[in-house]
N, C-alpha and C positions, 0 to 999 in steps of 0.2 A: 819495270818502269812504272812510277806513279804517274798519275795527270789526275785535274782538278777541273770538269768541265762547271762553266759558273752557268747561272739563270740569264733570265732575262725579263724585264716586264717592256710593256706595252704603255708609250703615251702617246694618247688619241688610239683609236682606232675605225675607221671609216671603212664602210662596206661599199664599194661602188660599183659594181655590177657583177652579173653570175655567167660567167661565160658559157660557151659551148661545149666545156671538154668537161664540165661539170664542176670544175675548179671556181671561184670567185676571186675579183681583180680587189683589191685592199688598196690604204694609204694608213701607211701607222707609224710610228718612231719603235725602233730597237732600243733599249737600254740594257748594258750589260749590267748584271746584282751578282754581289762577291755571294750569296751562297750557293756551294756546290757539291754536286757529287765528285765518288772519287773509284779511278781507274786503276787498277793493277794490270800489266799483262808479263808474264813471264815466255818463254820456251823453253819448255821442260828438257829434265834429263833424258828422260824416257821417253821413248817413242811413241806418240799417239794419232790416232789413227782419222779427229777430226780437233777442231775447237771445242775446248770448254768453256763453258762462260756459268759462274756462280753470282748470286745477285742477293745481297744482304738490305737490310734497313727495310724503306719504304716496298712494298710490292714483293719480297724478296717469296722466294717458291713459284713465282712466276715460270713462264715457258719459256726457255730461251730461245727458243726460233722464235719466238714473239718481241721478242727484245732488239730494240733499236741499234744496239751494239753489235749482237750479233748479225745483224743485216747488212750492217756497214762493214763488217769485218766482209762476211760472205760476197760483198758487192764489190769488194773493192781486190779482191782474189779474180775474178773475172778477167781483170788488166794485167794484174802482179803477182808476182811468185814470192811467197815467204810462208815460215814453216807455218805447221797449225801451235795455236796460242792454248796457253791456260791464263782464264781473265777472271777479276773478281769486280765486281761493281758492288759497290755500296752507295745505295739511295738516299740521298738526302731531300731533295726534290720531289716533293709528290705529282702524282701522277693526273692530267685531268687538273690541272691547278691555274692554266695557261703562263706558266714560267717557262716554259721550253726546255725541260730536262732528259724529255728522251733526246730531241733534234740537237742540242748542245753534248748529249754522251757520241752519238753518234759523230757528230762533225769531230770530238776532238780524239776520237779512236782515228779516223780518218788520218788526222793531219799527226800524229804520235806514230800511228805506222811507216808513213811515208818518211818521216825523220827517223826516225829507232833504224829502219832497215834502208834507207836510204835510196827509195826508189824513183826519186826523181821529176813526181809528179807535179805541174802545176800548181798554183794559189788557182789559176781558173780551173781547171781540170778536176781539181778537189770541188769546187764549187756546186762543180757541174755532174760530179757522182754524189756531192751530200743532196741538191735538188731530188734525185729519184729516191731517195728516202722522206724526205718531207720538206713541206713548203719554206718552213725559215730555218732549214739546216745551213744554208750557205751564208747567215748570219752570222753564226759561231765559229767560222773558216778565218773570220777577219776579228770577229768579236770589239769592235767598235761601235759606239754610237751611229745609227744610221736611221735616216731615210728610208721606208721601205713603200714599191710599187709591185705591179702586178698581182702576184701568188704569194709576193714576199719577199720575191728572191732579186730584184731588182734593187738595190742599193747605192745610197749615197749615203757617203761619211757628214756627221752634223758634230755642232760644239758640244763639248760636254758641258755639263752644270759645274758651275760653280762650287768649289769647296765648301762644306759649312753645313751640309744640309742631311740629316737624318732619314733613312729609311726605315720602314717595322713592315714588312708581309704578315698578312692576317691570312689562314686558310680555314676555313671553316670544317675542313673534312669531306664536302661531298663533290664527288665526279662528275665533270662536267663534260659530255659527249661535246667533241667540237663539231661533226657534221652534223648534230640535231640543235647547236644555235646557229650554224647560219642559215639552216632553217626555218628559221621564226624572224631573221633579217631583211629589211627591205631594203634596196641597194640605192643609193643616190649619189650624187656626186656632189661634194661639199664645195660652197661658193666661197669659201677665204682655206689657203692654200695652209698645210697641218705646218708645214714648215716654218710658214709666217708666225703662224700662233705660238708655236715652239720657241722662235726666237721672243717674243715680248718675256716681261716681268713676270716670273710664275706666279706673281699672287694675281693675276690677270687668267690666268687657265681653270680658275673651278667653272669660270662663266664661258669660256672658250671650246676648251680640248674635250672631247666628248667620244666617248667607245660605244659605238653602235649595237653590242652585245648587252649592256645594260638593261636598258630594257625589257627586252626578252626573257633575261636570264634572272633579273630581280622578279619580273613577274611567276617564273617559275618555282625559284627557289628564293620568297622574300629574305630569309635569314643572310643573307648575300649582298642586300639593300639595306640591311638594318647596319653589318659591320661596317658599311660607308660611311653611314650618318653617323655612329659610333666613331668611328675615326677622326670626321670633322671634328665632332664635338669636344674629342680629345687634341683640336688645337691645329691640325693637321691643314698647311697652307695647300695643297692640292691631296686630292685621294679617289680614285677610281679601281676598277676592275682591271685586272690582269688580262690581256689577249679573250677568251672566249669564258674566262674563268675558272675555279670559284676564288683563286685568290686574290684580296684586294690590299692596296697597297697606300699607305700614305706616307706624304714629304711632309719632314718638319723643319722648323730654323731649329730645334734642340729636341735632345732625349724625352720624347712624353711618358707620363705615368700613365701605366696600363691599369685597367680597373680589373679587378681579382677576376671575374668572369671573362676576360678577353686572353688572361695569359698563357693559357693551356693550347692558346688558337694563333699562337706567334709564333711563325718558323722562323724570322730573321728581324732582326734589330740592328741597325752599325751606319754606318756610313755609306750615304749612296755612290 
């Protein structure tokens, strides 16, 4: 069986306080982005004696007990009984980019097992096992436009945008540690509600919707602040940072022309 876990970017993202359990409460919008990686799992002929899991593209020689995939397979055998797998992931999604591609691999091995072997598990129940692998795994369970509160995992379904409008993801290439930006965040509670701002005219949101990680994160790594203002300049009616980062992401009304120095740094291009 194939599957095709998609991305996701981040509009608006506000940091509003750092709880007790060492976690931080957020307010951000999910957007689903058609680019994704892609899952193979089979059950072999032969008998084996644990999960394989191979991992090609981005990150590929990685550890698989390190791997998102393998966690959610492992965590999700705790409840249910099916055989052990031979899986291939191939990486499209870089890693450290804030597109959510390990929590999106994991949630849709989740919800692929549960239908392949038919075991009967909940939309919440899944929700509620993708949470203990990571904060916006229960995003990708429903994979809709959504509202996000608390850790992330608190959701409400919101409009999609409007047809017509282009996307280009810029990555720069460097990894971006999410526990050392919020870090450098200082937590407040925003006075006009992300929702509201969400609904106005998007050409109203470069002065609006604002990701809390900017800052921080331009100040560290400027080349990250520069592909912004690059993006505007290339025409771009909104454009901001990805969740914690490095990738940054602009809307267009049309296909813009990339300048030769930016093309090598474009993982996606198409339709938002």
């Amino acid at each position: 069986m194939v599957i095709f876990p998609r991305s996701k970017i981040n509009i608006g993202l506000r940091i509003t306080r750092k709880r007790q359990d060492g976690y931080h409460d957020l307010q951000t919008i999910f957007y689903p982005v058609s680019l994704c990686d892609a899952i193979e799992f089979i059950v072999p002929k032969e008998k084996i004696p644990d999960d394989n899991l191979f991992v090609t593209g981005f990150h590929a020689g990685d550890q698989a007990h390190n791997n998102l995939v393998f966690k959610a397979i492992k965590k999700l055998r705790e409840s249910s009984d099916f055989p052990f797998l031979k899986v291939h992931l191939h990486k499209a999604i870089p890693m450290g980019a804030g597109l959510g591609g390990g929590s999106s691999d994991a949630s849709c091995i989740l919800k692929a097992l549960n239908r392949h072997f038919e075991l009967g598990i909940s939309v919440d129940m899944l929700k509620k096992i993708s949470l203990e692998l990571g904060s916006d795994c229960p995003f990708f369970i429903d994979n809709v436009p959504a509202y996000a509160e608390g850790r992330g995992e608190i959701l409400k379904p919101v409009r999609s945008l409007q047809d017509g409008f282009h996307l280009m993801l810029v990555n720069p290439g460097i990894h971006v540690n999410t526990r050392d930006a919020y870090s450098h965040c200082k937590p407040a509670v925003p006075e006009t509600s992300l929702v509201d701002l969400y609904n106005r005219n998007i050409e109203e949101w470069k002065d609006t919707i604002l990701n809390d990680f900017e800052e921080p994160i331009f100040s560290l790594y400027p080349v990250i602040g520069e592909l912004k203002k690059t993006i505007y300049n290339m025409g771009a009616i909104y454009s901001s940072m990805s969740g914690s980062g490095s990738t940054v992401y602009g809307i267009f009304n049309q296909i813009p022309s990339v300048p030769d120095n930016l093309k090598k740094k474009v993982i996606f291009s198409g339709k938002l």
